[in-house]
C-alpha positions in Angstrom: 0.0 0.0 0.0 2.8 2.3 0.7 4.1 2.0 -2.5 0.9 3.9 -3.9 2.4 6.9 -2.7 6.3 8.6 -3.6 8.8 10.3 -1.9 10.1 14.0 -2.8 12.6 12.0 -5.0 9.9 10.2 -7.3 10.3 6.8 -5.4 7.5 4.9 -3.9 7.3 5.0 -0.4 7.4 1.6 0.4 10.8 0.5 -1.8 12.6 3.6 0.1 11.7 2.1 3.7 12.3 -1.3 2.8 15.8 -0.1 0.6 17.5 1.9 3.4 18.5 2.3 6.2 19.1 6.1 6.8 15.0 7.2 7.2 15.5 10.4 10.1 11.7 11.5 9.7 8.4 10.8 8.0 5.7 13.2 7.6 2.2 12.3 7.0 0.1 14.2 5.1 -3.9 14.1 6.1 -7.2 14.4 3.6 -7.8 17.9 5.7 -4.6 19.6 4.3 -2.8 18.5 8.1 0.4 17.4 8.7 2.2 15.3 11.1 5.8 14.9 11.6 7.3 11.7 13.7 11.0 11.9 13.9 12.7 8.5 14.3 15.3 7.7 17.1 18.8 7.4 15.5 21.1 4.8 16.6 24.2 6.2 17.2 26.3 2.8 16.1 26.5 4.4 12.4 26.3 8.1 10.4 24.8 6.0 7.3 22.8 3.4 9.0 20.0 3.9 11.6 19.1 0.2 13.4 
């Protein structure tokens, strides 16, 4: 389902979560025009990677 829906790069959602492991943030955006951010925790065992 995720993959109905692309990223700012023209990627669908689902392939870039799956793909990497780097995601910092993901905002949601809601049928009303709202927003919500939700910032992930970052493990600090990598600058590239986030477990």
């Amino acid at each position: 389902m995720a993959n109905q829906f692309f990223t700012n790069f023209d990627e669908p959602v689902g392939k870039r979560l799956c793909d990497h492991d780097d995601i910092i943030d993901v905002t949601l955006y809601f049928a009303d025009n709202t927003q919500e951010r939700i910032e992930l925790a970052w493990s600090e065992n990598s600058e590239d990677n986030n477990e």
